[in-house]
C-alpha positions in Angstrom: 103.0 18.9 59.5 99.7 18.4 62.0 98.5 21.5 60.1 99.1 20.6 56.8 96.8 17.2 56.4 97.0 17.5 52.2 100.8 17.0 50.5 100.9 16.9 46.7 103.0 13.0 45.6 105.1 14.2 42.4 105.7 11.4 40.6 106.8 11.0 37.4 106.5 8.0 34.0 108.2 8.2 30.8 109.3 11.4 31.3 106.3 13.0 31.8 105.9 14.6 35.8 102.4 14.4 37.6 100.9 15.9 41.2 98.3 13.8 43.0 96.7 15.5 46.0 96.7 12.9 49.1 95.7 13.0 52.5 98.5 11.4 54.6 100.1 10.4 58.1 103.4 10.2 59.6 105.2 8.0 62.5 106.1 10.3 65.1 109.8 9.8 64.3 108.7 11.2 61.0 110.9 8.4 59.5 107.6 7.1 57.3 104.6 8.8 55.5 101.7 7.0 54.4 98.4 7.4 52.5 95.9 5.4 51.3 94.7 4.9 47.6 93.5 2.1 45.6 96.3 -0.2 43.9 95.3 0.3 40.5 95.1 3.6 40.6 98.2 5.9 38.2 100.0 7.1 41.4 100.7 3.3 42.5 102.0 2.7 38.4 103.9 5.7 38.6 105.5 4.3 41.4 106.4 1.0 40.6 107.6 2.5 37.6 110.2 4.8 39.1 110.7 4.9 42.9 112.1 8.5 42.9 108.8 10.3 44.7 108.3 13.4 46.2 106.3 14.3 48.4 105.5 18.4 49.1 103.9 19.7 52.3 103.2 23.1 51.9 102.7 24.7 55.5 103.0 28.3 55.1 99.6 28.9 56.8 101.1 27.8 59.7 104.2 30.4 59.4 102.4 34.0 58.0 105.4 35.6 59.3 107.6 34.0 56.6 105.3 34.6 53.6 105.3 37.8 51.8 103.5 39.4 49.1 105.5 39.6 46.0 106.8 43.4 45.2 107.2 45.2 42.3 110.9 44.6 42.2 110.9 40.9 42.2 111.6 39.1 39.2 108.8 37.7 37.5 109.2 33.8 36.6 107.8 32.8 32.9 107.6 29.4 32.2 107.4 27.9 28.6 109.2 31.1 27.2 
């Protein structure tokens, strides 16, 4: 996670999802996460509006071994069809 200092919080308010890009920090028991962002701001209303978060830290740059190029014989994934 000390690699990966942007996470995307998906949050989500009358059924409709949203990503916000944040900056955050952890406790080193990585038991809390916290960023900072202005209370009035959609993120904190999305929140108070429905407490189930997620919060995705991509840090595949830190792991090229485990990333591979997609091939001709994977499926290809279309959305909205």
């Amino acid at each position: 996670m000390a690699e990966s200092p942007f996470a995307v919080l998906c949050t989500q308010m009358a059924l409709q999802p949203y990503g916000h890009v944040v900056a955050y920090a952890y406790s080193d028991d990585l038991r809390q996460v916290a960023f900072c962002t202005p209370a009035d701001t959609r993120k904190v209303q999305e929140m108070l509006a429905c407490e189930q978060v997620a919060l995705v830290i991509d840090n595949r740059a830190s792991h090229p071994s485990r990333c591979r190029s997609p091939s001709d014989s994977d499926k290809e994934l279309r959305l909205g069809s």
